[in-house]
N, C-alpha and C positions, 0 to 999 in steps of 0.2 A: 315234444314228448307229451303225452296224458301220464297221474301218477294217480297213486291211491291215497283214497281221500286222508287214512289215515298220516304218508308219509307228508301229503302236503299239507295236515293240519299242525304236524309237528315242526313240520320247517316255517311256517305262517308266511304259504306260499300263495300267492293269487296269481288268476290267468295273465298270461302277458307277462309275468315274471322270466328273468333268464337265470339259470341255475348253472354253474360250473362242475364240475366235479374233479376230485382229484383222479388224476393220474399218471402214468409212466410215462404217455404219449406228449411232448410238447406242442404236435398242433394240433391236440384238440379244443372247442370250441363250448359255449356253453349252449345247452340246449332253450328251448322257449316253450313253456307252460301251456298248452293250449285246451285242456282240460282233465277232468277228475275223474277216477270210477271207484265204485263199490262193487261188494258181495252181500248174503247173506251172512256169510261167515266173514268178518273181517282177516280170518290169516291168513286167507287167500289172497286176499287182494292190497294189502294195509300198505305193504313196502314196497309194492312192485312200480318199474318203472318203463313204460313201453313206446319205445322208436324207432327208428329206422337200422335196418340189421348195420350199415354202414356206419351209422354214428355210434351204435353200440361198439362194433370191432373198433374204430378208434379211440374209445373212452377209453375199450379194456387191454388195449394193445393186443387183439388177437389179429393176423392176418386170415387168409382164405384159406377153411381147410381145418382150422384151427376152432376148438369150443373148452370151455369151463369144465361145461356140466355132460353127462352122458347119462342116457337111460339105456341101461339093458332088461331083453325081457328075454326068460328061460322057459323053453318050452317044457322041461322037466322041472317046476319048481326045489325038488330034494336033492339037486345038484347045484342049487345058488352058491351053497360055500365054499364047496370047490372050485366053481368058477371063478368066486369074488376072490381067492385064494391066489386065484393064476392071473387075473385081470393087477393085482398087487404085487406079484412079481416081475410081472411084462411093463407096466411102470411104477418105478419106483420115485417115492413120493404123493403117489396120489392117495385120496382117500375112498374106500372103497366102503357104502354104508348098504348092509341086505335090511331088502325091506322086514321080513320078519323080524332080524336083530332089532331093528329100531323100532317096531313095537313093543317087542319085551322091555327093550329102556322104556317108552313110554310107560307101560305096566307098570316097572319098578319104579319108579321117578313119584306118579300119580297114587300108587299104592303109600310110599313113605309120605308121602303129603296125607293119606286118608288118615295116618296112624297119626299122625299131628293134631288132626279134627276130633278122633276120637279121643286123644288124652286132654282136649278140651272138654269133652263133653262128659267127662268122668264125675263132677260135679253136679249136671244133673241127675246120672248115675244112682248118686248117692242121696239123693233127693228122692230117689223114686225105690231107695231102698229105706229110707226112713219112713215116709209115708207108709209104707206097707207094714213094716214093722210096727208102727202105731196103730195100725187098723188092726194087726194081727194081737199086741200086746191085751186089750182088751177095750169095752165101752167106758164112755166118759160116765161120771154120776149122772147127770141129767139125761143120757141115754136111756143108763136104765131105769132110772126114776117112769121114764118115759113105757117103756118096757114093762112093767111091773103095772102100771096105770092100766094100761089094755090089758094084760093079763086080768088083774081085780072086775076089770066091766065087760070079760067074759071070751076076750079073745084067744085062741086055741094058740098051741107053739107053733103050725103051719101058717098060720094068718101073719103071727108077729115074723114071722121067715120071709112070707111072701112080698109084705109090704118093705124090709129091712132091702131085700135082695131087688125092689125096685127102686129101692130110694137109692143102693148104691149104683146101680144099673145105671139110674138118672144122671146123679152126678160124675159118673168116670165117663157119662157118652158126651156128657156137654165139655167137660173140659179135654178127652180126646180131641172132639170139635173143633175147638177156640185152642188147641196148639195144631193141630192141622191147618186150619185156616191162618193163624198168623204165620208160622213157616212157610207157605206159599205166600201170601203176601210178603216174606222177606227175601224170597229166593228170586219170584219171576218176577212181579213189578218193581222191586227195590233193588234188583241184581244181586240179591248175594252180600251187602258189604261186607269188609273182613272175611267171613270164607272164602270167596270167590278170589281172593288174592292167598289165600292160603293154597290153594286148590291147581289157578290156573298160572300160579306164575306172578311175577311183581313186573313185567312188560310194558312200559309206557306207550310201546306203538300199538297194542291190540288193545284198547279199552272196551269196544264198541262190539265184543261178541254176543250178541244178545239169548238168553236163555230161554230153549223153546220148552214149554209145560208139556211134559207127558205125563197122563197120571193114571197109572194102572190099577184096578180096582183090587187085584188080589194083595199088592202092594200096602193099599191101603186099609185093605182088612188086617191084614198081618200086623202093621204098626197101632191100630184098633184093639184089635186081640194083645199085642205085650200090655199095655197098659188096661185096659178094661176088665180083661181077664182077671189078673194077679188080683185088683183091685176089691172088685167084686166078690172073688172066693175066699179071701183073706176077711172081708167085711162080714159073711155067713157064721164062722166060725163063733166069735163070740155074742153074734146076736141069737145065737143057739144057745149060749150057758145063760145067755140072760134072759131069756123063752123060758128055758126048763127050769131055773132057779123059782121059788116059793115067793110071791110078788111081796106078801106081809113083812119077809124078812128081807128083801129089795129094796123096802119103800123105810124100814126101820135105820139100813146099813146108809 
């Protein structure tokens, strides 16, 4: 038999090993390792074991004629239910899985996991609601001190806006940045820890599914924009009442 790298890593299987397996059949026999394969996808290939149709039929005690598994394919897919319907009547005891049903499980399955992720991330959340609220509450004293200075040596309320609205410009694009870049670096070359077991399952035979980087630019605008945005327009506001404020009575308070 060849198996997949995954099942033979977890059995600490080497070639030329002989493996047994349980079954109904008393003569059967144990197979012999003769090597390994992969995928790019590890679910494909993690658990699979592949040999000769005959020693498979006596592992699993099927005779001739006889299989497990069936695939049907419906020429009308919007008749799969019905069918899967009649194919569960005609035998009783099988399991009858429509492909569409079992993408809506996965939907639902992957969906209750995403709600798990975001009730982790509530705390950042609220982090990025505090932050705004402080930018929005008003400037610190040394801000305006700052503010009032330029005003006194001649600068207009547009000037102290322009340079206010780059200074915040500056620092919401670099720290956008540096949480963009370290989330990639946490996701693709670090795999994910902790999410990725929230996400994909706690599976010790798939560890090895490796995460391919796609990265979409309007994607990244968008997550750019919630944060930059808010940042930025919230920071305008009070470097506006501390523009129009009297610098004499700024620099006094």
């Amino acid at each position: 038999m060849i198996a997949g790298q995954g099942l033979a890593a977890l059995l600490e299987l080497d070639l030329g090993d002989q493996v047994g397996f349980l079954s109904t059949n008393p003569n059967t026999f144990p197979l012999k390792l003769v090597g390994t394969f992969s995928s790019a996808v590890d679910l494909y290939t993690s658990d699979v074991v592949v040999c000769d149709e005959a020693d498979a039929r006596a592992i699993l005690g099927l005779g001739d004629g006889e299989a497990t598994d069936l695939a049907v394919w419906v020429t009308n897919p919007n008749e799969s239910h019905v069918i899967a319907t009649k194919i569960a009547k005609a035998l009783p005891g099988s399991r009858v899985i429509e492909r569409d049903l079992l993408g809506r499980v996965y939907a639902l399955t992957y969906g209750r996991r995403a709600g798990i992720v975001l009730a982790a991330a509530i705390p950042a959340l609220l982090a990025l609601l505090v932050l705004a609220w402080d930018r929005a509450s008003g400037l610190g004293p040394e801000e305006k001190r700052e503010i009032a200075v330029l005003k006194a040596v001649g600068w207009s309320t547009g000037d102290v806006l322009s340079v206010k609205l780059l200074e915040a410009l500056l620092v919401a694009t670099v720290a956008a940045s540096a949480g963009l870049a370290l989330a990639y670096l946490w996701v693709f070359p670090l795999e994910a820890p902790g999410l990725r077991a929230t996400l994909a399952g706690w599976s010790v035979l798939y560890p090895a599914t490796h995460l391919t980087p796609v990265v979409d630019l309007t994607e990244l605008l968008s997550l750019a924009l919630a944060v930059v945005a808010p940042f930025v327009g919230l920071s305008i506001v009070p470097a506006w009442r501390a523009a129009t404020t009297d610098p004499m009575e700024s620099m006094r308070s």
